[in-house]
C-alpha positions, 0 to 999 in steps of 0.5 A: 184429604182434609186440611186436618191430614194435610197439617198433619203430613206437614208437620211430619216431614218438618221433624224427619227433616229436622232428625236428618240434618242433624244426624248428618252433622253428627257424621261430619262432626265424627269424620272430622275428629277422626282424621285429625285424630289420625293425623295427631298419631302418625305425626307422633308415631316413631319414624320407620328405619329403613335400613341400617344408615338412613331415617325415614320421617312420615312426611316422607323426608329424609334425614341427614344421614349418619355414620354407623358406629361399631363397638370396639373391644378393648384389649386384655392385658396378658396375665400369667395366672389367667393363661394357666387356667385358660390352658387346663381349669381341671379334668371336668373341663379338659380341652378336647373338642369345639370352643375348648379346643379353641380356649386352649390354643388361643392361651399357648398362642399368648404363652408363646407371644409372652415367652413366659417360662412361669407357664412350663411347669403347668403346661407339663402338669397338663399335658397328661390330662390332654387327649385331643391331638392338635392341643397336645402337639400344641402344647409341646410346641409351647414347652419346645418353644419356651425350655429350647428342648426339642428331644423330649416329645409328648413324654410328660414324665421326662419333662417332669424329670428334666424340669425337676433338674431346671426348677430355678430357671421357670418359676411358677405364678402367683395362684399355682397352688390353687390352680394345682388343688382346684385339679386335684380336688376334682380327681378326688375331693380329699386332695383338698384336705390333705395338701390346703394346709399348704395354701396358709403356708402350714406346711412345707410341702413343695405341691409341684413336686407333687403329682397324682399316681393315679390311684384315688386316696385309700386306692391301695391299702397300706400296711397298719403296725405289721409284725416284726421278726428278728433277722434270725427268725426261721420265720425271716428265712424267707429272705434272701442275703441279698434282699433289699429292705428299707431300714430305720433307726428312731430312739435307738430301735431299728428296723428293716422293712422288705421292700418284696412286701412294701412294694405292693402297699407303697405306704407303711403306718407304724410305730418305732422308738416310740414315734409315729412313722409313715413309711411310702415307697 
């Protein structure tokens, strides 16, 4: 070899070993900024819980521990028109099984609680739409409960009756007529057209006197301005002496309305002494 390739492969391995001292100080330089970058994010990670009542910090300390706090629920004042629609919010949502079962018996148990006699009426009104057993048998144990009546039973009827003759003594909440048309608007919607006037205080109807026949409006046609014979027409001859009729006097006109006929339509539109008369048996 000549002193030419001897300076030559000198010169060489000067610069490889110039290349590798600095490719290694790169790597340690890289290693260096990675750890502290490690360190940086497990020092500003959020801590691990543990569990429910103790923190753990990532140097491995623990925490003064601290006591779990429950929410508390605040009470709920009793409310008369509240438990009315607890107890029945209409046929779409009649109690008869799971979470309004549940609804209904937690509202008699407050009703009995409060001894609120303004809940009577409605729990009467609405123990004909119940069908579940137990919330029937709590119900009346309610009306038992509240009137002092224990010979009645589930006869919704009779207790219409008996709380008919005993109004004075239960009187009715504040919201009782909306609660009463919200029902009846879902038996059918024009409920609500005939008996809201009530509402505004234009009427004089007395809506807990009122209760559904079961048969939806126009259900059965009524009479419109039928005719009319004398009492000694052959074609009256139909009629019995004793024949029982309804019979009205307006201007000085009179007449008597069989009640074989009525009684297969309940309603009667008609005209007499000139005025317009509405006729239901």
């Amino acid at each position: 070899m000549t002193m030419r390739n001897v300076a030559a492969t000198v010169s060489l391995l000067a610069v490889l070993a110039v290349v590798v001292s600095a490719f290694l100080g790169a790597m340690h330089y890289l290693a260096d900024r990675t750890s502290v970058g490690l360190v940086e994010t497990q020092v500003r990670s959020t801590p691990i819980l543990s569990d429910a009542s103790r923190l753990m910090t990532v140097s491995g300390q623990t925490a003064t521990k601290t006591a779990e706090v429950r929410p508390t629920r605040t009470p709920v004042p009793y409310d008369s028109n509240t438990a009315m629609y607890l107890v029945f919010a209409g046929i779409e949502l009649s109690p008869g099984f799971g979470p309004l079962n549940d609804r209904t018996v937690n509202a008699l148990a407050a009703i009995r609680a409060n001894n609120d006699k303004s809940q009577v009426r409605v729990i009467i009104e609405s123990l004909r739409y119940l069908y579940a057993n137990d919330i029937i048998d709590d119900a009346v144990a309610t009306l038992e409960h509240l009137t002092g009546q224990t010979s009645i039973g589930k006869d919704w009827k009779r207790w219409s009756e008996w709380v008919h003759r005993n109004r004075d003594a239960y009187p009715l909440p504040s919201e009782y007529a909306e609660w009463k048309l919200n029902y009846l608007r879902q038996l059918d919607g024009r409920f609500g057209a005939f008996l809201s006037p009530a509402l505004a205080g234009e009427s004089d109807v007395d809506l807990a006197e009122i209760e559904w026949g079961g048969v939806i409006p126009d259900g059965i046609p009524d009479l419109q301005n039928p005719d009319h014979v004398n009492a000694d027409d052959p074609a009256a001859e139909y009629l019995e002496d004793d024949e029982r009729v309804i019979g009205v006097t307006i201007n000085g006109e009179h007449r008597a309305y069989p009640l074989r006929i009525v009684n297969a339509h309940e309603l009667v539109n008609d005209e007499l002494g000139g005025q317009p008369l509405s006729l239901t048996w």
